[in-house]
C-alpha positions in Angstrom: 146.5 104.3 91.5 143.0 105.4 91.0 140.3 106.0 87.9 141.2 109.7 87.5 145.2 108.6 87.6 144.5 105.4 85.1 142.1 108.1 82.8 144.9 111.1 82.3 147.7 108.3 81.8 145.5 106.6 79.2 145.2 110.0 77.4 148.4 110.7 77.4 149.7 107.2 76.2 147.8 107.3 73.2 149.4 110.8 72.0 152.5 109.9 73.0 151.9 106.5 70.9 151.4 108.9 67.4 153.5 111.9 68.1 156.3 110.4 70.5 156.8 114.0 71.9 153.9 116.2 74.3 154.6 119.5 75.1 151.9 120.2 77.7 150.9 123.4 78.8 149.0 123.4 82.6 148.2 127.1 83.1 146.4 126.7 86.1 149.0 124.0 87.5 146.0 121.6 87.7 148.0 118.2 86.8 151.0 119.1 88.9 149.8 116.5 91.5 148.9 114.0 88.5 152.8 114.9 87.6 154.1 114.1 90.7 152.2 110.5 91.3 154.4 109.4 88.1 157.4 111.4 89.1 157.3 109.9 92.8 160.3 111.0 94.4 162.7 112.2 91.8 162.5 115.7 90.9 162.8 116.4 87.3 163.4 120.2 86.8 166.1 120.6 84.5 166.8 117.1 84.0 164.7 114.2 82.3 163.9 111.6 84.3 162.6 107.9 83.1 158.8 107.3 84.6 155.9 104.8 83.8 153.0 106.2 82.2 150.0 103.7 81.3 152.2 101.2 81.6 155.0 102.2 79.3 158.6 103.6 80.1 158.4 107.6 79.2 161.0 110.2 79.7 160.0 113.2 81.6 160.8 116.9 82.0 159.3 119.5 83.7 159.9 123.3 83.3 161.6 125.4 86.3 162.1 128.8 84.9 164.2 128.4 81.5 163.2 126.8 77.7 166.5 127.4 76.9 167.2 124.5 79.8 164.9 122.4 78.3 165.8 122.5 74.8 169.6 121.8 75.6 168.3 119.0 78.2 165.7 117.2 75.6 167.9 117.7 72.2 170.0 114.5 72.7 166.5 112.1 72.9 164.3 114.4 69.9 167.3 114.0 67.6 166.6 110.6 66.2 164.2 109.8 63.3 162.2 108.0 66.4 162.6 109.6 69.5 161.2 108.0 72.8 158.8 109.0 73.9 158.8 112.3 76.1 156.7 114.3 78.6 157.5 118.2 78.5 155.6 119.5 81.4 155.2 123.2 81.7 153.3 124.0 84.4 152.2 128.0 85.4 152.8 129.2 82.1 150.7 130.0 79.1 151.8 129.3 75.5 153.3 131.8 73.2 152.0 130.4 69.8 153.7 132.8 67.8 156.7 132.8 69.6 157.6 129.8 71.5 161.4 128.7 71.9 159.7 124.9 72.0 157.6 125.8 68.6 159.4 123.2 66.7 158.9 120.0 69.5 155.7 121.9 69.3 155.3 121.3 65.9 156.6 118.1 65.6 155.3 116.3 68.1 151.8 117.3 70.1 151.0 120.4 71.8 149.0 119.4 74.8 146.5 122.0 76.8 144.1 120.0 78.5 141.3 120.9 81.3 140.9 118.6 84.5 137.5 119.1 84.8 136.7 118.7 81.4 138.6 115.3 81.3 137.3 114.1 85.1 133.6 114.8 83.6 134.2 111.9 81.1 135.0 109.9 84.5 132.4 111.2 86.2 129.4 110.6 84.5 129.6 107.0 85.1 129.4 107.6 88.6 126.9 110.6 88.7 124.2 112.3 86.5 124.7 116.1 85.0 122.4 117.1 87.9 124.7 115.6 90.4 127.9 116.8 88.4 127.3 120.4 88.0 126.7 121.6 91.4 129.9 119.3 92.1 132.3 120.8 89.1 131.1 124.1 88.8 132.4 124.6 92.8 135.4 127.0 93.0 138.2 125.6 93.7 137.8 122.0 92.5 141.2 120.0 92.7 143.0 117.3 91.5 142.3 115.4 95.0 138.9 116.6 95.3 138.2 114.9 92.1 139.8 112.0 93.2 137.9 112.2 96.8 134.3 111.9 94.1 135.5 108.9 92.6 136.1 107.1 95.2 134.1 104.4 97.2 133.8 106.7 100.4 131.8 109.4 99.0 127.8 109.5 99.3 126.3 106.9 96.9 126.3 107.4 93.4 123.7 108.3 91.0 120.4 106.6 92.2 118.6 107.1 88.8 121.1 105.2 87.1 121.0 102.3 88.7 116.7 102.8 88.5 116.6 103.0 84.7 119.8 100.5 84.0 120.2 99.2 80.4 119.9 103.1 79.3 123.1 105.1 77.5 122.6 108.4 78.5 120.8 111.4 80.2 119.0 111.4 77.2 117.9 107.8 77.2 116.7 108.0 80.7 114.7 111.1 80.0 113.0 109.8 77.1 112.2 106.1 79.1 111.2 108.1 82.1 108.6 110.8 80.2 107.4 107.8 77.7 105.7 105.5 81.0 105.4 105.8 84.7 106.9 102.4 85.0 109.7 103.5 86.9 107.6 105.7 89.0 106.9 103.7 92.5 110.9 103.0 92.2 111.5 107.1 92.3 109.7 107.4 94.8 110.7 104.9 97.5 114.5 105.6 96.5 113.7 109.3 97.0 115.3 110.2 93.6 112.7 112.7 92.9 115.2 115.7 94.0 118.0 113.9 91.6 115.4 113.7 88.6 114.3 117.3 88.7 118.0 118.9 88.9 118.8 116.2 85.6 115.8 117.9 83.7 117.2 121.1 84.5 120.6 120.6 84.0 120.1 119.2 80.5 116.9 120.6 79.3 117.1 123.8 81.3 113.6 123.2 82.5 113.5 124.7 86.5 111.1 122.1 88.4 109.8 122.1 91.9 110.9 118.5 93.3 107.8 118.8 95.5 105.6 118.3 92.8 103.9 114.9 92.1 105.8 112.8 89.5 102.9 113.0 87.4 102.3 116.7 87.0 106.4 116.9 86.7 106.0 114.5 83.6 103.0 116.4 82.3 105.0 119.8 82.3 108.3 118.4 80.8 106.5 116.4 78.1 104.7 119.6 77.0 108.4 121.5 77.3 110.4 119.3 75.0 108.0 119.1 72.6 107.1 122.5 72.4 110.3 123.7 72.3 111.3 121.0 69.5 108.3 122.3 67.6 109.6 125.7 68.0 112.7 125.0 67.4 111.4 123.3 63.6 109.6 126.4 62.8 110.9 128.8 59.9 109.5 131.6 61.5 107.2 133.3 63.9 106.0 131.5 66.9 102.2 131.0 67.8 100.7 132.5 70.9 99.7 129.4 72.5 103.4 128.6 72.7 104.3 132.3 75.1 103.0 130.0 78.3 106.3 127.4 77.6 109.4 128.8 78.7 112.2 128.7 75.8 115.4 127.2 76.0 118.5 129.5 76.8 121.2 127.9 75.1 122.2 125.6 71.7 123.4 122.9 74.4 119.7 122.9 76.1 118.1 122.8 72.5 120.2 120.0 71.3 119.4 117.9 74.4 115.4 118.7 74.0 115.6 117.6 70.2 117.5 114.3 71.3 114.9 113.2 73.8 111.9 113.9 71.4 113.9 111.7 68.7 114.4 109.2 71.0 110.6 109.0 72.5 109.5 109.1 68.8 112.2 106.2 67.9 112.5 104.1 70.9 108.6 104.4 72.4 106.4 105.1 69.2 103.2 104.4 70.6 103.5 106.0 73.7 104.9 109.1 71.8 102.0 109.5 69.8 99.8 109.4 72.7 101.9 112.0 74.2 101.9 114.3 71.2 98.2 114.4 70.5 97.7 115.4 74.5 100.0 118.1 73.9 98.6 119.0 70.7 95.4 119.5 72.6 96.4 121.0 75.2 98.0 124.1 73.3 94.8 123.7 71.0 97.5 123.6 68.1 94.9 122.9 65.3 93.4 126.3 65.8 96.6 128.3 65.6 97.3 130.4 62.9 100.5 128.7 61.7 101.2 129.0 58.0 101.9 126.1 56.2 105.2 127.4 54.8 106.5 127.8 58.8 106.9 124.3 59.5 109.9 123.0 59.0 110.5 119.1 59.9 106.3 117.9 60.6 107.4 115.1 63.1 106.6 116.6 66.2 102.6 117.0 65.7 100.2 115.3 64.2 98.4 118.5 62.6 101.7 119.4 61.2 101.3 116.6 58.7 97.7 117.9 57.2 98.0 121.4 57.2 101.2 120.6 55.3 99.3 118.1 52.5 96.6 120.3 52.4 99.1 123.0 51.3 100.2 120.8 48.6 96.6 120.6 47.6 96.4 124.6 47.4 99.8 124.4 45.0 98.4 121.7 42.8 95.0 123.6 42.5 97.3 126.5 41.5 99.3 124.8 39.0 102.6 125.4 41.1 103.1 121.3 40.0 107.0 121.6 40.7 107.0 123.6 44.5 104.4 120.6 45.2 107.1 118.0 44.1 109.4 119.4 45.9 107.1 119.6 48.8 106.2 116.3 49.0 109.7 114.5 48.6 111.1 116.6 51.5 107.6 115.2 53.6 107.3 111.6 52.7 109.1 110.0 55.3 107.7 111.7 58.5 106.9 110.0 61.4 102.9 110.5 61.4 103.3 109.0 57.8 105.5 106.1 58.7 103.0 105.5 61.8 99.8 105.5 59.6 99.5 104.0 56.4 96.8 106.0 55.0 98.0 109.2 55.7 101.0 107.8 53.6 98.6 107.0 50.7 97.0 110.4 51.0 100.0 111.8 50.3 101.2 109.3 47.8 97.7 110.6 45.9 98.7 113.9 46.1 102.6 113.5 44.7 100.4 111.5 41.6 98.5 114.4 41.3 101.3 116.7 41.2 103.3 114.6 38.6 99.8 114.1 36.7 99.5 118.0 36.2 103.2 118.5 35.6 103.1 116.3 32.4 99.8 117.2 31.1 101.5 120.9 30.8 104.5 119.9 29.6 102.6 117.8 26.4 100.5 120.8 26.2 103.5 123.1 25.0 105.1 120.6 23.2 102.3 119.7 21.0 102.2 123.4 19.7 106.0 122.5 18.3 105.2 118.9 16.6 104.1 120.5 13.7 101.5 118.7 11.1 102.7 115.7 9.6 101.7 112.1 11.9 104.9 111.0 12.0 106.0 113.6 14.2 102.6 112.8 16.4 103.7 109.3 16.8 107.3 109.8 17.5 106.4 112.5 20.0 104.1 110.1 21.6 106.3 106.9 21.4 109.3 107.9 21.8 111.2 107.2 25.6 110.2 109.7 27.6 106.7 110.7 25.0 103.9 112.1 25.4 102.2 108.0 26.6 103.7 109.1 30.0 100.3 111.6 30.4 98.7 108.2 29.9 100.6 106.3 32.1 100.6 109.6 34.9 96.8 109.5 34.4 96.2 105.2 35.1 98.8 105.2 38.1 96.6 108.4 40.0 93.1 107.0 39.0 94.0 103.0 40.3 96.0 104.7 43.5 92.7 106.5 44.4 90.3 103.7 43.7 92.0 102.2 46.7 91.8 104.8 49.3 90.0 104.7 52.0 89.4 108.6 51.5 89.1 110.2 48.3 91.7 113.0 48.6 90.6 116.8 48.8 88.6 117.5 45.6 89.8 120.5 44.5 93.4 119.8 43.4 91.8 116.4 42.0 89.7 117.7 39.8 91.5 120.2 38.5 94.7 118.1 37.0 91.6 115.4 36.4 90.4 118.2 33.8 94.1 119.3 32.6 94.5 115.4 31.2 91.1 115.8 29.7 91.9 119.6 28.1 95.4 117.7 26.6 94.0 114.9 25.3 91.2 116.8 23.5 93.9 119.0 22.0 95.7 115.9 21.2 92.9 114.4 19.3 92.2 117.2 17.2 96.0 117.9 16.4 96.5 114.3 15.7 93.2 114.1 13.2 94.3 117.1 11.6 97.6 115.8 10.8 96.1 112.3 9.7 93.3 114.4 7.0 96.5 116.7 5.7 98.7 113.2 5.1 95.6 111.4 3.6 95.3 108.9 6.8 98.7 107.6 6.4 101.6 107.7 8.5 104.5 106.8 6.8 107.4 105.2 9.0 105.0 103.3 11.2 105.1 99.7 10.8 101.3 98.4 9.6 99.9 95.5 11.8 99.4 93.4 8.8 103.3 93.2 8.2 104.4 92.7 12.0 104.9 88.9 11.6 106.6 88.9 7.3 108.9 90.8 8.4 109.9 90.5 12.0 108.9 87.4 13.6 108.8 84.6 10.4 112.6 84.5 10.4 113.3 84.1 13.8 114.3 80.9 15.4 112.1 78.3 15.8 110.2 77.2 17.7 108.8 80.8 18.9 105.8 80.9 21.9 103.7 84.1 20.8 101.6 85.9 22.9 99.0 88.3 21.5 97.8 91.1 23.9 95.5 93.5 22.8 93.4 96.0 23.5 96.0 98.0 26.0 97.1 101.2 25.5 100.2 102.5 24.4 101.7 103.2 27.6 100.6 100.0 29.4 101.7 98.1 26.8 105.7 100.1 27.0 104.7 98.5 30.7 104.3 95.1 29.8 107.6 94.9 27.8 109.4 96.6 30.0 108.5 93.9 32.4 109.2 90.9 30.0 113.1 90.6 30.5 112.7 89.8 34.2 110.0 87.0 33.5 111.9 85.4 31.7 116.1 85.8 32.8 115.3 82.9 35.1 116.3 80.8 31.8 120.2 81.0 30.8 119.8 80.9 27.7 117.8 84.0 27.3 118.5 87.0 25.9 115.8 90.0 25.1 115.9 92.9 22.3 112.9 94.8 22.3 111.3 96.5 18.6 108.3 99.0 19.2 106.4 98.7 16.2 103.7 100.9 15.8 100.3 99.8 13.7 98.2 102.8 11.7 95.9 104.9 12.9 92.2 102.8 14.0 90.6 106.3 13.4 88.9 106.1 17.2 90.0 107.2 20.4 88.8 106.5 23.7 87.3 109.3 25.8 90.1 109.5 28.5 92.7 107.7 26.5 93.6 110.0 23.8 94.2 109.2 20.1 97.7 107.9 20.1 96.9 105.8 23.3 95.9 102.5 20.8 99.2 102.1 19.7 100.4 98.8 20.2 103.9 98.3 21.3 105.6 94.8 20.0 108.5 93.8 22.2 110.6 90.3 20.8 112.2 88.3 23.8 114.4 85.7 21.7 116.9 82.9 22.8 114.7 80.4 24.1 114.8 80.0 21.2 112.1 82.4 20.9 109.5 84.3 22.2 107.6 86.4 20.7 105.1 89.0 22.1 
C-alpha cells in the first residue's frame, strides 16, 4: 500500500484493539476510497465481509440506505462477551447522537468521526514544513488520492529546511536554532530556501515577511517579533507605546508558537539569547518605558524586567508591606536573568533577608506587648522553638549575606528593617530589665550555669568528650546544636537528645544583640558513650 493507507489502518487497529467494534461516521465520504483499498473487490453493503486491516482479520460493513439492515446483519458477531472485531462504515451520513438506531454499538464499542486532512497532516509533516503544508491542505478540494499523490516519491522535493537544520524536532526547534546564529545561513541561501523560511515564520508565528529581504534583516525583525510579543503576552495589563510599531499576533495558536520559540532560544541557546534580548531591549529603548512594576508577569523575557521588579520589592520593604514582598520574591527567584547571573541572584536573595528580617522584627514587637512582667515568660518567649532568637538569627543571616556582595543592595529598604531590629531590641531590653528589677534579678525556672554539669552531665556515661563554646548567642548557639546530630550519625552507636538549659541573666546586652541573645543553649549528644556539649 502506501504511508497514508498504513497511517489510517494503524489508527484504526488500535481502536478496534480496545473497543472491538467502530462505528465510523465519513460525512464528507472522505475514506470511501481508503474503504475500498481494504474492501478490494467484494462489495459489502448489507452484508459483512472479512478484510485485513493493519495486518489483522476484521469484519466489515458498510451502510447503503438502511440501519435497520445493519443492525439485523451485525447482531450475530456483537452478541458474544468478545465480539471480533468489526468495521461499521457509514459513509454520507451525519450522526444522530440523540437518536441513533446504532446508539448502543455506539456506546459499546467506539464512535469514530475522523478528518483526512487532519490525520494526513500528522503524515505530512515529515515530509514538508507548515509553510509548505497549508497552501497544500487548505486547497479546495483535497482528496484521498491527492494526498496520496504528496506523499509519494514523484512529487517536487520535500522540505529543504528540514534536511538544512537536521537533528531539530519541530517548526519550533528550527526557528529557535535558525534566529539564535546565522550558522545555517550560506546553506539557505545556496539551497534557495529563503521563500520556504519566510512562509514557515508566517505560518506559525503569523509574522508576513518579504522573502526578498536579506537573511539578516529577516532575522533582526522576527527576533524583535517573538520577543515582543512574548513580553506582551506576560504583561498583566496595558502595553507600552514602543511596542504599537510590532504587529500582534492574531490567534492563541500564533501566541503559543511565539512563546515556544522564545523558551526554547532561552533553554537551548542561552548565551546567544541574552545577546539577542538586550539588542531588542535597546532597540525598543524598554528601560525608559513607563511600565509599572506590578504589569510584568513572568520577568524572563528582558533583562530590565528583573530590576524594575527587585527594585519594587525594595519600595514594599521600605513600606513595611514585608508579606506582598515575600510573596514577590518566591514567585521571581528562579528567572532566567537570575539563573544566568549569580549576583543578580544574590541581590535578590538580600532582598528576601530583608523582607523576612522586617517581618519578624514586627511580629516580636506585638508579641512583647502580651509577655507580661515576670522573666520567665521573657525567656520562654525568646527560647522557645519558633522564639523571639529568630529576630537574632534573621538579623546575622542578612548582615553576613551582604558582607559578601559585590553591591550593597538599594539603601533605603536596608536601612529601614536595619533600624526595625534596632527599635525591637531596644524595647526588648528595657522590657526584659524591667521584668528582671520587679522579680529581684531572678528568673525562676531557668537552669543556673553553676548547676549544668551536678545535675545533667555527672551521671551520664562515661567516658564523656565535652566541648565548651562560649561567647555565642542564643540563636547561634540553637544553630550549633541543631547541627550536632549530623556530625556525629556517622557512628552507629550514636544516638542524640538535646536539653536547652538556660543560665541567669549576665545583666549586659550587646548593642545589636539584645538582652536575651547571651543565653547559652546546652545540647547532650550521648551514646558514644557520650558527648557532651
Amino acid at each position: 500500500m502506501h504511508p497514508l493507507h498504513d497511517y489510517i489502518a494503524k489508527q484504526l487497529a488500535e481502536r478496534l484493539r480496545t473497543r472491538r467494534v467502530v462505528v465510523w461516521y465519513d460525512v464528507r465520504r472522505e475514506f470511501a476510497p481508503f474503504v475500498a483499498e481494504i474492501r478490494g473487490t467484494a462489495e459489502t453493503c448489507g452484508t459483512v465481509a472479512s478484510v485485513i486491516i493493519a495486518g489483522k482479520a476484521t469484519r466489515l460493513i458498510e451502510y447503503n440506505g438502511s440501519f435497520f439492515e445493519i443492525r439485523a446483519a451485525v447482531e450475530p458477531f456483537v452478541s458474544p462477551d468478545a465480539p471480533e472485531g468489526l468495521v461499521i462504515y457509514v459513509p454520507g451520513v451525519d450522526r444522530d447522537r440523540r437518536g441513533s438506531v446504532l446508539m448502543e454499538l455506539e456506546m459499546a464499542g467506539d464512535c469514530y468521526e475522523p478528518q483526512l486532512k487532519r490525520l494526513a497532516r500528522n503524515i505530512l509533516e515529515k515530509k514538508y514544513t507548515l509553510g509548505q503544508l497549508d497552501p497544500l491542505l487548505n486547497r479546495p478540494g483535497v482528496s484521498y488520492e491527492d494526498l496520496i499523490y504528496a506523499l509519494s516519491d514523484d512529487t517536487e522535493p520535500p522540505s529543504i529546511l528540514k534536511t538544512i537544520f537536521q537533528g531539530t524536532s519541530g517548526h519550533d526547534a528550527m526557528l529557535a536554532a535558525w534566529l539564535a546564529n546565522v550558522g545555517k545561513d550560506a546553506a539557505i541561501e545556496a539551497k534557495d530556501a529563503t521563500r520556504e523560511l519566510v512562509q514557515l515564520v508566517g505560518v506559525r508565528l503569523g509574522l508576513e515577511l518579504n522573502h526578498d529581504m536579506g537573511l539578516q534583516k529577516l532575522r533582526a525583525i522576527t527576533q524583535r517579533y517573538v520577543l515582543a510579543n512574548e513580553f506582551r503576552a506576560n504583561l498583566k495589563f496595558g502595553t507600552p507605546t514602543c511596542l504599537e510599531g510590532i504587529p500582534d499576533t492574531k490567534s492563541k495558536g500564533e501566541q503559543s508558537a511565539v512563546l515556544d520559540v522564545a523558551l526554547k532560544l532561552r533553554s537551548v541557546y542561552t548565551a546567544e539569547y541574552a545577546g539577542i534580548a538586550d539588542r531588542v531591549e535597546d532597540e525598543l529603548n524598554l528601560r525608559d518605558a513607563d511600565i509599572p512594576a506590578l504589569a510584568l508577569g513572568s520577568i524572563d523575557t528582558f533583562r530590565f524586567e528583573e530590576r524594575l521588579l527587585l527594585s519594587y520589592c525594595g519600595e514594599l520593604i521600605a513600606a513595611k508591606s514585608f508579606d506582598e514582598a515575600i510573596a514577590l520574591i518566591a514567585g521571581h527567584e528562579h528567572g532566567f536573568w537570575l539563573d544566568l547571573d549569580i549576583e543578580r541572584k544574590a541581590q535578590w536573595e538580600a532582598c528576601r533577608r530583608m523582607a523576612e528580617l522586617g517581618k519578624i522584627a514586627a511580629m516580636t514587637q506585638a508579641a512583647m506587648a502580651k509577655v507580661g512582667t515576670h522573666p520567665d515568660g521573657w525567656v520562654s518567649a525568646y527560647a522557645e522553638k519558633e522564639g523571639w532568637h529568630r529576630l537574632d538569627q534573621a538579623q546575622r543571616r542578612l548582615e553576613a549575606w551582604v558582607a559578601n556582595l559585590d553591591e550593597e543592595p538599594e539603601e533605603r529598604p536596608l536601612g529601614i528593617v536595619r533600624r526595625a531590629y534596632e527599635d525591637v531590641c531596644q524595647l526588648m531590653a528595657e522590657g526584659f530589665a524591667a521584668a528582671l528589677v520587679q522579680s529581684h534579678w531572678t528568673v525562676g525556672h531557668a537552669m543556673h550555669q553553676t548547676r549544668i554539669f551536678n545535675e545533667t552531665l555527672e551521671h551520664r556515661p562515661k567516658p564523656v568528650a565535652y566541648f565548651l563554646v562560649d561567647a555565642l548567642r542564643y540563636e547561634m548557639g540553637q544553630e550549633l546544636v541543631g547541627r550536632l546530630p549530623k556530625t556525629v550519625n556517622h557512628h552507629p552507636k550514636v544516638s542524640t537528645c538535646q536539653h536547652p538549659i538556660f543560665s541567669s541573666f549576665k545583666g549586659q546586652s550587646g548593642v545589636l544583640t539584645g538582652p536575651l541573645a547571651l543565653l547559652e543553649p546546652v545540647g547532650i549528644v550521648s551514646g558514644f558513650e557520650d558527648v557532651a556539649v
